[in-house]
Structures are given as C-alpha cells and as structure tokens.
NUZA-724597 format. One line per 8 residues: their letters; for each residue x, y, z of N, C-alpha, C, O, CB. Coordinates in nm, 3 decimals, padded with zeros to 5 digits. Glycine has a CB too. Layout:
BEGIN
a) X Y Z X Y Z X Y Z X Y Z X Y Z; ... .
//
This chain:
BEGIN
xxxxxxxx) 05.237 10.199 -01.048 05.120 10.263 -01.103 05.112 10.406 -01.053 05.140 10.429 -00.935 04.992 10.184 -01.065; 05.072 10.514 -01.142 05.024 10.604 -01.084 04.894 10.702 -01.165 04.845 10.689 -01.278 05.143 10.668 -01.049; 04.880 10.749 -01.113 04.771 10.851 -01.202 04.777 10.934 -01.337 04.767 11.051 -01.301 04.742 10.953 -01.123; 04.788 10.929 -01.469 04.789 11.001 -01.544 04.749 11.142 -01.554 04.807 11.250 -01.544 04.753 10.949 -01.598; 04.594 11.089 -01.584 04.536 11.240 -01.535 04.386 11.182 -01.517 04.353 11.064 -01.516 04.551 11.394 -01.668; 04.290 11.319 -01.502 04.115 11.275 -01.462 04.099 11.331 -01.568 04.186 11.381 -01.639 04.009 11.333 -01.320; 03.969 11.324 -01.589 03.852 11.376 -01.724 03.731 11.487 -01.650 03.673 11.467 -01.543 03.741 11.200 -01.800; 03.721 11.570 -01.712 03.606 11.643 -01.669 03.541 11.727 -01.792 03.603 11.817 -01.847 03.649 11.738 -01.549 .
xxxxxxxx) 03.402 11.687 -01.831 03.309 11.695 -01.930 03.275 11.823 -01.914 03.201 11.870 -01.827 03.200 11.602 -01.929; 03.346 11.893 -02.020 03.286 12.058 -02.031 03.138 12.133 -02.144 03.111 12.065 -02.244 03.437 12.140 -02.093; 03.049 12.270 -02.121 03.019 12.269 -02.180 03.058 12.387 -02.296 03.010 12.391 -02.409 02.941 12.237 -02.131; 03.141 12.468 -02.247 03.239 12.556 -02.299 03.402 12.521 -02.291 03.474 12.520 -02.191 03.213 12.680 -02.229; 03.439 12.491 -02.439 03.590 12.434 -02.365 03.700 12.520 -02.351 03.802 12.492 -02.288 03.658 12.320 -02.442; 03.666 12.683 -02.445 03.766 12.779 -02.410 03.714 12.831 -02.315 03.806 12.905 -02.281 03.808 12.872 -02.499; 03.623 12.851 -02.232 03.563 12.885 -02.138 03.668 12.859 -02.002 03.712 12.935 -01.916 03.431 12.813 -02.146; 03.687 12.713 -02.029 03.734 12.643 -01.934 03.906 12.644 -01.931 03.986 12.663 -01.840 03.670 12.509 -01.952 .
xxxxxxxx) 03.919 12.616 -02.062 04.062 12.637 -02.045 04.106 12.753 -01.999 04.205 12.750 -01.925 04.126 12.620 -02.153; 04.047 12.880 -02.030 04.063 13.020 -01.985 04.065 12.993 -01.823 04.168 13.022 -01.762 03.930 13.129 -02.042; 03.998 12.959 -01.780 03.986 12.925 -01.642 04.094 12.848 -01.594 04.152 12.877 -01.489 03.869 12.856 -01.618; 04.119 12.767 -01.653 04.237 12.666 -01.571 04.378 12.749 -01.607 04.469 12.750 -01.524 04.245 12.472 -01.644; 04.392 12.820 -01.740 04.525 12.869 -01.733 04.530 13.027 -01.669 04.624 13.062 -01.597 04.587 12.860 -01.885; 04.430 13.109 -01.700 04.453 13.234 -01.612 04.418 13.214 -01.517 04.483 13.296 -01.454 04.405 13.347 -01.637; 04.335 13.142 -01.417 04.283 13.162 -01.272 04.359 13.095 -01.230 04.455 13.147 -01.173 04.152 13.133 -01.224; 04.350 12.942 -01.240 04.458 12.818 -01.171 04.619 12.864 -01.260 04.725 12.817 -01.220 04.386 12.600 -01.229 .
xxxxxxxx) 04.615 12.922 -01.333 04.778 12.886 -01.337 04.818 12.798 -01.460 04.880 12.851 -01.552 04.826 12.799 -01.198; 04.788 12.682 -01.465 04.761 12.553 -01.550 04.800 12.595 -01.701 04.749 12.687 -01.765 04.591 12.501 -01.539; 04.901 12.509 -01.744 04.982 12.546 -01.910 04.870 12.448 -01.950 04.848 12.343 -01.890 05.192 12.494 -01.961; 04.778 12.511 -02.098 04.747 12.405 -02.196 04.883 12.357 -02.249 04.980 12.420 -02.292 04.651 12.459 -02.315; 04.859 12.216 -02.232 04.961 12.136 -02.276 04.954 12.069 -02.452 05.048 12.061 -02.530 04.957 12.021 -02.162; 04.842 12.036 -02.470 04.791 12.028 -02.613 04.666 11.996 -02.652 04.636 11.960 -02.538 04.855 11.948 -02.677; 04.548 11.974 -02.722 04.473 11.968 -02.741 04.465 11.921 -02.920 04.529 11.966 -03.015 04.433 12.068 -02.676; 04.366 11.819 -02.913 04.297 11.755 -03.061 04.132 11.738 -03.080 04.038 11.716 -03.003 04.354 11.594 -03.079 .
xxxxxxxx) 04.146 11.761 -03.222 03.979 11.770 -03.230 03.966 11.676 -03.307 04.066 11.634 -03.365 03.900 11.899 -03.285; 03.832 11.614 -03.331 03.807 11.463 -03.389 03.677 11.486 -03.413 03.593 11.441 -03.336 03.833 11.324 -03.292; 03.639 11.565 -03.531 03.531 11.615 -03.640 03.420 11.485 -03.626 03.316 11.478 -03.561 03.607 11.635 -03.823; 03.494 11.375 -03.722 03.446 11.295 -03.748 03.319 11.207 -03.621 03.203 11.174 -03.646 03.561 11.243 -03.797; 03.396 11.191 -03.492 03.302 11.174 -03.379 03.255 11.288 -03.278 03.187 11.262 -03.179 03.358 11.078 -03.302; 03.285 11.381 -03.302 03.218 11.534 -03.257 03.269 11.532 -03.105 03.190 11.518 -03.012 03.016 11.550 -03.269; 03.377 11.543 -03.092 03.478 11.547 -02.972 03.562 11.648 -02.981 03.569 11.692 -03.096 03.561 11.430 -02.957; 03.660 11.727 -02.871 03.759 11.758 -02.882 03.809 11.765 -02.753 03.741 11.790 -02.654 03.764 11.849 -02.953 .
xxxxxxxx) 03.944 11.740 -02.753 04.009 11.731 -02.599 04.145 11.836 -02.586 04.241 11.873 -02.654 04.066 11.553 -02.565; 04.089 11.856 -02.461 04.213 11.966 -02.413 04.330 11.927 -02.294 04.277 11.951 -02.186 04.134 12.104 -02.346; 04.461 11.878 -02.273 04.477 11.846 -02.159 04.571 11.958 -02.125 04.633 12.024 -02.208 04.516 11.708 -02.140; 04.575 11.974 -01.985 04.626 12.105 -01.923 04.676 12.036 -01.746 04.630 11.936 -01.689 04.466 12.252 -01.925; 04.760 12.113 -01.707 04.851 12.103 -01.579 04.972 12.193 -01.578 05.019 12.275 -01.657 04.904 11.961 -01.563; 05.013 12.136 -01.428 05.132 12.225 -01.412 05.228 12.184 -01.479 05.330 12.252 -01.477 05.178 12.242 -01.288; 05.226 12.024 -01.584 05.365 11.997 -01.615 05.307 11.869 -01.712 05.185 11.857 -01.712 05.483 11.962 -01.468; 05.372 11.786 -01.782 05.343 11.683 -01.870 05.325 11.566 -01.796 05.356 11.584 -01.678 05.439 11.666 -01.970 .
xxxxxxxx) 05.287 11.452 -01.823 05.277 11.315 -01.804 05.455 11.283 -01.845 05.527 11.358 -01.910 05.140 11.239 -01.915; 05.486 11.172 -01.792 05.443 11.096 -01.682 05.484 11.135 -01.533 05.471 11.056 -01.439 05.487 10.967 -01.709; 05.559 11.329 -01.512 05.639 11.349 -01.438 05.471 11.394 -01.330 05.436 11.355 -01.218 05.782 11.459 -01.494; 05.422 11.466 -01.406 05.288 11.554 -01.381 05.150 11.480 -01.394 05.133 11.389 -01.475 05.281 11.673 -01.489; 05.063 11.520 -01.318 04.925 11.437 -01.335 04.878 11.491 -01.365 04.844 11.572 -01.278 04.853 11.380 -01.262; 04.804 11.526 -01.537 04.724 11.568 -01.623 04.540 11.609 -01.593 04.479 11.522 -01.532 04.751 11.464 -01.715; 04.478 11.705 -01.626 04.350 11.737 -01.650 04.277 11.710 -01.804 04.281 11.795 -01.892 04.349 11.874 -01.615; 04.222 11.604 -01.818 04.173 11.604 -01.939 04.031 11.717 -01.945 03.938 11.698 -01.868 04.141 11.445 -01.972 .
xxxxxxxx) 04.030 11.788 -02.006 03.890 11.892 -02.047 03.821 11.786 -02.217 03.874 11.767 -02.327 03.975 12.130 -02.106; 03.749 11.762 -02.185 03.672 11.662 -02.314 03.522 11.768 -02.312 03.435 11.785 -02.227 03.631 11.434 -02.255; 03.550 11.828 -02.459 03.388 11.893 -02.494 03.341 11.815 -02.623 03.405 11.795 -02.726 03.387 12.085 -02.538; 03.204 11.771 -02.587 03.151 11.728 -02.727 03.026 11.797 -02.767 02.925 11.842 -02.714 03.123 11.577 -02.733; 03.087 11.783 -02.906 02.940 11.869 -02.986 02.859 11.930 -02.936 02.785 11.838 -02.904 02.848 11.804 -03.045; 02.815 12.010 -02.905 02.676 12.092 -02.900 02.628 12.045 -02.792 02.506 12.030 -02.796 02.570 12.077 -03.016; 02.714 11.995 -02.626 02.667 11.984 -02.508 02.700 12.108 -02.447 02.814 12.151 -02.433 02.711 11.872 -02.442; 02.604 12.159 -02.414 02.617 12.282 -02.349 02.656 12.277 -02.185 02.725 12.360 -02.125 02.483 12.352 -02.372 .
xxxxxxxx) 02.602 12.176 -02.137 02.583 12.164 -01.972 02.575 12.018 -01.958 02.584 11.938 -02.051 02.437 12.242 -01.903; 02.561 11.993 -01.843 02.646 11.841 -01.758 02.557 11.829 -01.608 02.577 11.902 -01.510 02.870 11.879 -01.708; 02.466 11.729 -01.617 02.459 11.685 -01.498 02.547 11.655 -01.387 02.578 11.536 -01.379 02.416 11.611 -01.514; 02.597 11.735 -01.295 02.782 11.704 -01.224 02.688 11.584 -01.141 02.722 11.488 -01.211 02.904 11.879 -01.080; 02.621 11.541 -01.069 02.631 11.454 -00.973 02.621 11.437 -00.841 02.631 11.537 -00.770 02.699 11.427 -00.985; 02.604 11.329 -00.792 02.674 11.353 -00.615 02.764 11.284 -00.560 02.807 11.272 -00.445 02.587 11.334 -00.505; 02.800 11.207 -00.733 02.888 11.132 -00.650 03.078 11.214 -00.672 03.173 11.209 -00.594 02.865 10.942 -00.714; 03.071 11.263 -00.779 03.169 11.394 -00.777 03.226 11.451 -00.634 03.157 11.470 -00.534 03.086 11.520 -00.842 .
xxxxxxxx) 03.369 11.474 -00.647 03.425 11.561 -00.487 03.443 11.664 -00.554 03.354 11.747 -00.573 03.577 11.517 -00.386; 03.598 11.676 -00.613 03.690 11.803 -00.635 03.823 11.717 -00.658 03.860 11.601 -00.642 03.698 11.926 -00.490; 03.896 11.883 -00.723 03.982 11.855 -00.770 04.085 11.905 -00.673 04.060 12.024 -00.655 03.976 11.889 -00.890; 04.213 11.862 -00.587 04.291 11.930 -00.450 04.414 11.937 -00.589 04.451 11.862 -00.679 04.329 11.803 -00.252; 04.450 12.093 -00.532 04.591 12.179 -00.556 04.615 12.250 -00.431 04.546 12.305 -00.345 04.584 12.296 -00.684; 04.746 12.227 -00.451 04.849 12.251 -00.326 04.830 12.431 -00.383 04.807 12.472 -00.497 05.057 12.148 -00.336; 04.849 12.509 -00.257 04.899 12.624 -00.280 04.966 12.663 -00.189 04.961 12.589 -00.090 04.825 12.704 -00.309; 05.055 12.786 -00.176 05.165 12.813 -00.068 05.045 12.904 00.023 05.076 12.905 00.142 05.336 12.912 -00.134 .
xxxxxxxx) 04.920 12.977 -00.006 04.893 13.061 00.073 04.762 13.061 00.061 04.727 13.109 -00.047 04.955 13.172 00.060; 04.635 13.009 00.160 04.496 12.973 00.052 04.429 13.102 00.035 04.353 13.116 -00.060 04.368 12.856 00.118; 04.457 13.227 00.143 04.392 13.324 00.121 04.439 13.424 00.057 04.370 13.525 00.040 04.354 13.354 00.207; 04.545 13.414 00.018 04.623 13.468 -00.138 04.546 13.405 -00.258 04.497 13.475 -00.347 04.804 13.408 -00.157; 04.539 13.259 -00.255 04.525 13.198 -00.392 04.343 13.283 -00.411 04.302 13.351 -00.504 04.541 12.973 -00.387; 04.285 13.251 -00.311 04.105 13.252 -00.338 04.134 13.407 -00.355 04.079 13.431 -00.463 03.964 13.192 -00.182; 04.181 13.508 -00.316 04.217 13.684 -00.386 04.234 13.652 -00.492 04.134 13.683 -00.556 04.350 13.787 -00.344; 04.308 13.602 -00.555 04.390 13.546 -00.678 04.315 13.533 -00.798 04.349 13.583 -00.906 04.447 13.411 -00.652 .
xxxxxxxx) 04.172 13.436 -00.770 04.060 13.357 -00.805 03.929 13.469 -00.844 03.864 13.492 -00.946 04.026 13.250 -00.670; 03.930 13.514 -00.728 03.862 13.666 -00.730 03.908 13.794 -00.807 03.827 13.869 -00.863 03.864 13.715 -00.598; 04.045 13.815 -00.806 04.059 13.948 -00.930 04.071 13.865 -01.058 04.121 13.931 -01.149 04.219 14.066 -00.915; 04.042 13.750 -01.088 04.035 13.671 -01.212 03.871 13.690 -01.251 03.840 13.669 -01.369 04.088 13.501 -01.184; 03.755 13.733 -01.142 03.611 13.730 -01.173 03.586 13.521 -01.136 03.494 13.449 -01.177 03.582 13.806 -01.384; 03.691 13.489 -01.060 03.663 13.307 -01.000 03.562 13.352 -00.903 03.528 13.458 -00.849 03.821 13.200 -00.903; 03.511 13.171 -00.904 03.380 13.223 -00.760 03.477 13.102 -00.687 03.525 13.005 -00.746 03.130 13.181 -00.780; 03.496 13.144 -00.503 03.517 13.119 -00.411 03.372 13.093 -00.338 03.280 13.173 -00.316 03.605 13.206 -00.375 .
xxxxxxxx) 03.387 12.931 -00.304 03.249 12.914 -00.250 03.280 12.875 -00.092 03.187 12.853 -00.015 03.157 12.787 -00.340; 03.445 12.866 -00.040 03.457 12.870 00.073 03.593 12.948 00.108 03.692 12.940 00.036 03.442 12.744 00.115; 03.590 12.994 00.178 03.691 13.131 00.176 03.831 13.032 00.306 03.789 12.966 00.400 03.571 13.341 00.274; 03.947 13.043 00.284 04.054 12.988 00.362 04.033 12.980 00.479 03.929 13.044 00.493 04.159 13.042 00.355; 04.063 12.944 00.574 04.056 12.887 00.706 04.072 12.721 00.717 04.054 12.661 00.611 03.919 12.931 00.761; 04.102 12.649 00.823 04.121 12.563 00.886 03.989 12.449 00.870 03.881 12.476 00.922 04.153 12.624 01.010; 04.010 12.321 00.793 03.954 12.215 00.776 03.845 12.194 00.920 03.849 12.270 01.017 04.073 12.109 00.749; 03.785 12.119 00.912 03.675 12.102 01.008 03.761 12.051 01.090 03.864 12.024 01.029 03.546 12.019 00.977 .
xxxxxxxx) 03.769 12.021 01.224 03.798 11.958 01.334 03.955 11.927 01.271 04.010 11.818 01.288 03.687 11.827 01.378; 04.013 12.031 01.202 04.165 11.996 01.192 04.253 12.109 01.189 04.223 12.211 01.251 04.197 11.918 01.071; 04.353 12.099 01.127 04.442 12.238 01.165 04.488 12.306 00.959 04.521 12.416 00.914 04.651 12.162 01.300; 04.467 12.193 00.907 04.503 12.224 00.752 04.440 12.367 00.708 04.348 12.415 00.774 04.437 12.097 00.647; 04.479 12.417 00.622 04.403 12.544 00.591 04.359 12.511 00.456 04.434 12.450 00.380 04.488 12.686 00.600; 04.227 12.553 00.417 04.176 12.520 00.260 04.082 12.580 00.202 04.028 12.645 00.292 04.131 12.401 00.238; 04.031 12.599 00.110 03.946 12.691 00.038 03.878 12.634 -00.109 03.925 12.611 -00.221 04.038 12.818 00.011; 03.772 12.627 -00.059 03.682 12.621 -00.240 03.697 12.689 -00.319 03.700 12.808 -00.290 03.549 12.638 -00.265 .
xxxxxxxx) 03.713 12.650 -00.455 03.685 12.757 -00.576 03.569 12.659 -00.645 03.512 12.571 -00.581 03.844 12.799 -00.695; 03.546 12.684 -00.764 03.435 12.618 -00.863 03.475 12.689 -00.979 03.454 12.810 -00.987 03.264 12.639 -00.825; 03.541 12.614 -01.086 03.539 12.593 -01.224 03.385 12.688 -01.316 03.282 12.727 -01.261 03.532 12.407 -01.232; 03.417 12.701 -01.448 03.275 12.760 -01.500 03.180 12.676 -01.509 03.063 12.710 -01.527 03.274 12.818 -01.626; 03.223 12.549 -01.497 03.125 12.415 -01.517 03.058 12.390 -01.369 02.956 12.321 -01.366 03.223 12.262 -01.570; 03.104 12.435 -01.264 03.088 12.401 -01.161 03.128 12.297 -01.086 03.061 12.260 -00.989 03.010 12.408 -01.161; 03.243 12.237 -01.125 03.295 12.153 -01.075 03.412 12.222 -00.984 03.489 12.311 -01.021 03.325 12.063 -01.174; 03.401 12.138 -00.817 03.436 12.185 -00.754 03.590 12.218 -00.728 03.618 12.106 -00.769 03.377 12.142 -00.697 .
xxxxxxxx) 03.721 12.274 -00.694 03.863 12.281 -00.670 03.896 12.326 -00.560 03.902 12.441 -00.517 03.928 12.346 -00.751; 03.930 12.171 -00.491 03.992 12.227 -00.298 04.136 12.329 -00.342 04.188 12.317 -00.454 04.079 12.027 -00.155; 04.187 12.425 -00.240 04.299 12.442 -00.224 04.335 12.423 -00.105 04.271 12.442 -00.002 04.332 12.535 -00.263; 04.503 12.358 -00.131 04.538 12.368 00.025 04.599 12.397 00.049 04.689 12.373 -00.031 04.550 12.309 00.098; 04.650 12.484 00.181 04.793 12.498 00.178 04.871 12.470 00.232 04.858 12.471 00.355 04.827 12.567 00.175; 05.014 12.425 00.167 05.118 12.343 00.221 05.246 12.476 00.127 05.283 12.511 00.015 05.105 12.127 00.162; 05.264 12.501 00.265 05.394 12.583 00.224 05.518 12.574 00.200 05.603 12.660 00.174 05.415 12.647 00.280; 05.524 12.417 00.216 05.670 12.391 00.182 05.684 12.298 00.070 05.774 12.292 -00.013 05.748 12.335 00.300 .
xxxxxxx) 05.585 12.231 00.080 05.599 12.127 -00.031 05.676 12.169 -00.204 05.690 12.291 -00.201 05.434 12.082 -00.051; 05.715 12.125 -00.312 05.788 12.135 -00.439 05.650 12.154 -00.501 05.619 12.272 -00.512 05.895 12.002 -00.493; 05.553 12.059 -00.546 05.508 12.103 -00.595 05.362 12.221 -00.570 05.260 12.208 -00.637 05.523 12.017 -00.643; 05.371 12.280 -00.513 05.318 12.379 -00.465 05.269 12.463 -00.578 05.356 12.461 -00.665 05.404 12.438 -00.379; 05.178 12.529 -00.612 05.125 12.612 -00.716 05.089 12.784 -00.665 05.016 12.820 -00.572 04.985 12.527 -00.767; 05.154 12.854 -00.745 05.145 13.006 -00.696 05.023 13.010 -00.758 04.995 12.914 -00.830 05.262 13.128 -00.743; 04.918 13.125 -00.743 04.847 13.137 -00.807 04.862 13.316 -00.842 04.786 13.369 -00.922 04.735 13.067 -00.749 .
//
C-alpha cells in the first residue's frame, strides 16, 4: 500500500495552481471538469502516480472559501535549503508564517509557508535525500 495523493478543497483553483507550480515548483499534471456536477479537479506534484504522491486541488462551483479546521496539519516537502526555499516563497509574493531554523527541542531545520487557501506547507530540510525539491 501506499499513498496516492491528498485532496485539498480550493476556493480559487488557478489561484492555487499558480501557487503550487510557480512558488512550490509542482508540474500540473492534468486536470478535468465535470459541468454536469459543478466540480473540477486539478492534480499536481513533483512527478505522476504511482512513482510520485499526488495533490488533488478539487474546486466546486461558486465556493469561494473553506472552513480549514483544527483538525488539519500540513502538507511536508523536503527541500535542500529551508532558508533558501522560504526567500524563494517570498520573491514569489508566498507568505512564510515561520521562517527556517531548528524544530522545537530538535536539530531538523523547517519552515512554514501557507497556500492562498491557507492551508498550511512544512518545509524541511534534508540535503541529501533524491527526492528533495529545489525551490
């Protein structure tokens, strides 16, 4: 078993995709619209299913905004450098809601961003790892 991909309910969906492919990096991979039940879906990542674990973006009809929750975390991407990536995020006009440095009571280094929806995106960085994401 492994993970396909997650879902996250947008209320702008080029909004968002703009966001995931110029700020994060992230290839739209393809996207369908479905008139008939007032849906349309976007999925986007660094790479396809089943090698890659997918982002579904799902906007429907005339929802503008989204109760996010508390029970919501974030979404973790590897990056080679976190205080490169959150610069990165920032000459894109991204909001950084925690700037790189070292996990609480640990040694990892990581950094908030937030999506236009406000849904949250850890980065972390692991500098050696393959799949690693430049930003």
């Amino acid at each position: 078993m492994r993970i396909l991909h997650t879902m996250l309910r947008v209320g702008n969906l080029q909004r968002s995709i703009d966001f995931y492919t110029e700020v994060l990096g992230m290839k739209l991979l393809r996207q369908s619209d479905n008139p008939e039940y007032k849906y349309t879906l976007a999925f986007l990542g660094y790479g396809s299913n089943p090698e890659h674990t997918e982002l579904e973006l799902t906007y429907n009809y005339g929802v503008a905004s989204y109760e996010l929750g508390t029970a919501y975390g974030h979404i973790a991407i590897a990056v080679p450098d976190a205080a490169l990536a959150c610069a990165a995020v920032k000459a894109q006009n991204g909001k950084v809601t925690r700037e790189a440095g070292p996990v609480k009571g640990g040694k990892t280094v990581i950094a908030f961003v937030e999506d236009p929806d406000g849904y949250k995106i850890e980065l972390i960085e692991r500098k050696t790892e393959e799949q690693t994401v430049t930003l």
